[in-house]
Residue, then its C-alpha position, 0 to 999 in steps of 0.5 A: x742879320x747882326x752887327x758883331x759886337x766890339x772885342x772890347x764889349x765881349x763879356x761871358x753874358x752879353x754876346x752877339x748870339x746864344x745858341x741853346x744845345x751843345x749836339x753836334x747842331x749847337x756846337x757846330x753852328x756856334x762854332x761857324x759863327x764865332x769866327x764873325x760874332x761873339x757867341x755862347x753856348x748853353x747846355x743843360x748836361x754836364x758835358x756836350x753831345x749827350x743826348x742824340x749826338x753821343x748816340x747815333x749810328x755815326x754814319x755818312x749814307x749819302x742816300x739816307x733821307x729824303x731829297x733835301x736832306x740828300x742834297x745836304x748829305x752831298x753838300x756835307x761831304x766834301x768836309x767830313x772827308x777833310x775837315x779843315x778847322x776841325x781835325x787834321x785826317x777825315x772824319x770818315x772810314x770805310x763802312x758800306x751799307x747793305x740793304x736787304x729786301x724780302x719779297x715784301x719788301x721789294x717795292x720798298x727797296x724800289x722807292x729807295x733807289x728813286x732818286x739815289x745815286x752810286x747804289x748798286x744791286x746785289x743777289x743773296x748770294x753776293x750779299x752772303x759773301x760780304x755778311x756771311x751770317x745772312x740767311x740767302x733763302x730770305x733774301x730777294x733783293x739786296x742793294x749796297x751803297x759801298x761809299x758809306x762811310x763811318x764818322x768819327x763823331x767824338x773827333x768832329x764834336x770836339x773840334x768844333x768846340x775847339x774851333x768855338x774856344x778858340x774865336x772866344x766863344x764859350x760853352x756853358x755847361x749844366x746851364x737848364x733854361x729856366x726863362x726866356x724873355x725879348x725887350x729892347x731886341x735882345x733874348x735874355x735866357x735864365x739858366x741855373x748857371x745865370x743870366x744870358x743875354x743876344x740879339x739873336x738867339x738859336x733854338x738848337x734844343x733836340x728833342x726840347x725844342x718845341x719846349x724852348x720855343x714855347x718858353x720864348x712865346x714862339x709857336x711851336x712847329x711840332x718837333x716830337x722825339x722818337x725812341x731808338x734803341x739798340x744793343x751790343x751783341x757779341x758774334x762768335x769767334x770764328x766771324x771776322x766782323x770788322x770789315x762787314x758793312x752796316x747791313x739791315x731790312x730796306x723797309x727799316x725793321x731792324x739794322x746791324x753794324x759793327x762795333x768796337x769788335x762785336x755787332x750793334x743790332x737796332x729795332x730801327x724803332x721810333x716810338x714817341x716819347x716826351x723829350x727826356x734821357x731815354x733808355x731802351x725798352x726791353x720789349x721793343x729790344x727783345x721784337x727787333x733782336x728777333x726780327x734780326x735772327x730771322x734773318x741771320x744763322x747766328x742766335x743772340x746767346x746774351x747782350x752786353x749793352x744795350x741803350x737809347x735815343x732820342x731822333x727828334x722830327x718835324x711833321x715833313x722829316x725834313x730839318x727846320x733850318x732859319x728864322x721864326x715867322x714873325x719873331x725877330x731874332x728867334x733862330x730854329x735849328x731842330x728836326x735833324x732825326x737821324x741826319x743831324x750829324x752827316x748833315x751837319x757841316x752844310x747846316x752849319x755853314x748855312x746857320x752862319x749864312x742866314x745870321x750874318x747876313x750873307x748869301x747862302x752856298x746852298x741851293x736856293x730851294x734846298x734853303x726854302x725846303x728848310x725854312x720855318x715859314x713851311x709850317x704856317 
């Protein structure tokens, strides 16, 4: 907990809270906080969201992830669907997912649905009629989450900078760390950019946070990037694609969605990598690209683009979410893997929560499945 500083004491280095990491989990924490503390957000980009956040798959599944992180899909919806403070219109349109099994994937789809909520089971046939390109002789199962919803990720990242500059905080771009140090109860971060100094400070790195940590002398919790990569490919023309759902093997093999006029197609892969600007590997694409036309009619005749990211996990899956054991005022917010940006809403009002002091809306056992202190 802080005591926000004066306005009259505010100045571009010396702020309640640092925050290190401009994605949408930086950003949007920051942004909650700056309504009560001064706060500054340091980025080593040249711009914000330009790792995983600029990346994703930009899409509310309630369904995705385990049953803490459905429990912040849930508690997140409510605001991507009107989000006050950030834009004037939902962040969401209309999408759906499909998930398809083969015989060896049924006990996978079964696992899917413990748990689950406004899923519904559809026959190959019924799947060929939303995704006409599907091959119904591979389907044996198939389920749809209809209330899956695009998010326009551009739109929220900015408005949650703009809700940040407009309580007086700021976002420092192209800032590396190169330092961090405590003395006196107050972080002082070195960046290329300056000096920077807070009470508190919040590890909000991605993919480097476990780097961050060590640097502060803080034990790490074992945060790994993964690789996911995906390509633009176009669909013939005689295919209306705009209206198809996101479509893909439930066992996570490889997945579809479309995209600005043609399909994405991801080897839903998660190689380890160290944390860095990564980039698809020709090889992987290549596997996944045929596990895709498997199960379609269509051939991928070219790719038009293709790209990278990076998901970044703790060991459980689940998001590392509050204060480090043993360490006052170092701040976790890592581990969001592929639920960073349709969590984001509800982590971000907790971050705010746990660092001025006030009860958290969240369940009380939502907050402890979060909690750094589960790793030891």
């Amino acid at each position: 907990m802080i005591q926000p500083t004066s306005p009259s004491v505010k100045t571009d280095n010396i702020r309640d809270i640092l925050v290190i990491g401009g994605g949408i989990a930086g950003i949007s924490a920051a942004a909650r906080l700056s309504a009560d503390a001064s706060v500054t957000v340091l980025e080593m980009e040249s711009s914000i969201g330009h790792h995983a956040t600029g990346r994703s798959a930009a899409i509310m599944i309630r369904n995705y992830g385990n049953a803490t992180l459905r429990a912040l899909n849930a508690a997140s919806y409510g605001f991507l669907q009107e989000p006050i403070g950030v834009a004037d219109t939902s962040l969401l349109s209309p999408r759906g997912e499909l998930l398809l099994a083969d015989d060896a994937a049924l006990p996978s789809l079964s696992a899917y649905l413990e748990g689950s909520v406004g899923l519904e089971r559809l026959t190959a046939k019924q799947a060929v009629e939303l995704v006409p390109i599907l091959r119904p002789e591979k389907i044996a199962s198939a389920i749809i989450e209809w209330d899956a919803q695009d998010i326009d990720v551009d739109r929220m990242l900015q408005g949650f900078a703009r809700m940040l500059r407009k309580n007086d905080g700021t976002i420092v771009s192209s800032a590396k760390v190169t330092a961090i140090s405590r003395e006196n109860g107050v972080w002082k971060v070195s960046t290329s950019k300056g000096d920077y100094s807070a009470p508190i400070l919040i590890n909000a790195a991605g993919g480097w946070a476990d780097p961050v940590a060590k640097m502060a002398g803080v034990a790490p919790v074992g945060i790994q990037p993964l690789r996911r990569s995906a390509a633009l490919i176009p669909m013939p023309a005689e295919y209306d694609i705009s209206r198809w759902p996101l479509f893909g093997d439930v066992a996570e093999s490889w997945y579809a969605k479309p995209e600005s006029g043609k399909l994405m197609v991801s080897p839903a892969d998660e190689d380890p990598v160290d944390p860095h600007d990564v980039w698809a590997e020709d090889m992987v694409l290549a596997e996944g690209l045929d596990r895709f036309e498997q199960a379609v009619t269509v051939s991928v005749t070219r790719v038009d683009h293709s790209w990278a990211g990076m998901r970044s996990f703790a060991p459980d899956k689940t998001l590392v979410v509050g204060f480090a054991p043993n360490t006052d005022g170092f701040f976790w917010l890592a581990g969001q893997g592929g639920y960073g940006i349709q969590t984001a809403a509800a982590v971000s009002e907790l971050v705010a929560d746990l660092c001025l002091g006030r009860k958290p809306k969240l369940a009380a056992e939502v907050v402890a499945a979060l909690d750094p202190g589960r790793f030891g």
